[in-house]
C-alpha positions in Angstrom: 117.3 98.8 90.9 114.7 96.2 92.1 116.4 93.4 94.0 114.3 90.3 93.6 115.0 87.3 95.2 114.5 84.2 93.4 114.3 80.5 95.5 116.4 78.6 93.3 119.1 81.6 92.1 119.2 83.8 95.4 118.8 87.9 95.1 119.2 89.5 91.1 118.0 92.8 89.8 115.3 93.2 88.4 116.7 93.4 85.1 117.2 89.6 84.8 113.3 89.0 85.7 110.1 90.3 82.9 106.8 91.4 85.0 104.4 88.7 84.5 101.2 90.6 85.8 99.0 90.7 88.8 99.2 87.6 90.8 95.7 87.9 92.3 94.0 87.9 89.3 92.0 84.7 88.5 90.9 83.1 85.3 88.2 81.7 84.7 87.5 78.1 85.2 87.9 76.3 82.2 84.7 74.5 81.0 83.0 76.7 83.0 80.0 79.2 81.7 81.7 82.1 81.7 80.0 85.6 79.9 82.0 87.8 77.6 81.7 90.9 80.3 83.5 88.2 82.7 86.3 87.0 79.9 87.0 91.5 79.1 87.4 91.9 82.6 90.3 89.2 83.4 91.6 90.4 80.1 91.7 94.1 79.9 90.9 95.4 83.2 93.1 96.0 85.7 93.7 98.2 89.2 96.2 100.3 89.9 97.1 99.8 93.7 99.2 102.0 95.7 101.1 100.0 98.5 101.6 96.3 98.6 100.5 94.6 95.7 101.1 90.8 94.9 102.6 90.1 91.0 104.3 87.3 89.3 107.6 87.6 87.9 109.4 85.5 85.3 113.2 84.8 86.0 114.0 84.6 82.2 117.4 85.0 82.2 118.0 82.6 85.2 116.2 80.0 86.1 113.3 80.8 83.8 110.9 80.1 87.2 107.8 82.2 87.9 108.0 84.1 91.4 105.5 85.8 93.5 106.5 89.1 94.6 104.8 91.5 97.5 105.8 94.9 96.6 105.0 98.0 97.5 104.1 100.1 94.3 104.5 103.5 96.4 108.4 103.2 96.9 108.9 99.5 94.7 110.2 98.1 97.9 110.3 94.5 97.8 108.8 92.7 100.8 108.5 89.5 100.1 109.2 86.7 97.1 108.4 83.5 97.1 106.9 80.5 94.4 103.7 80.9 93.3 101.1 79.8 95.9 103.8 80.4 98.9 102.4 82.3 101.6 103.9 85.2 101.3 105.0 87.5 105.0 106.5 90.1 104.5 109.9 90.7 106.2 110.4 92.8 109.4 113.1 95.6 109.1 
């Protein structure tokens, strides 16, 4: 199990949260020109990191907040959460 913590609900599993994607992903600015090679990659293309990796996280059976997590994809250690836009540190051992 995954424990995440959430600001408003304190530490859950990860069962309580969906994966929202890869928080350092950008769209596109709206009204902007943007080309259709631009548009597939923040669609469709992705990296698959190995070590700490910032997503988003949806609390849907909580709170229903978004969270920003720093994990590490190697061992799913969790070492940081925060809102979306925190800074996020991640915690000494």
């Amino acid at each position: 199990m995954i424990l995440l913590h959430c600001p408003y609900c304190g530490p859950r599993g990860h069962e309580e949260f969906t994966y929202a994607g890869d928080a350092t992903k950008r769209r596109p600015e709206i009204g902007a020109p943007v080309d259709a090679a631009a548009w597939h990659d923040y669609l469709h293309l992705r990296d698959n990191p190995r070590g700490p990796h910032r997503e988003l996280w949806h609390h849907v059976q909580g709170c229903r907040a978004y969270i920003e997590v720093l994990r590490d994809t190697y061992n799913h250690e969790v070492l940081a959460c925060g809102l979306p836009g925190d800074p996020l540190v991640a915690e000494e051992a």
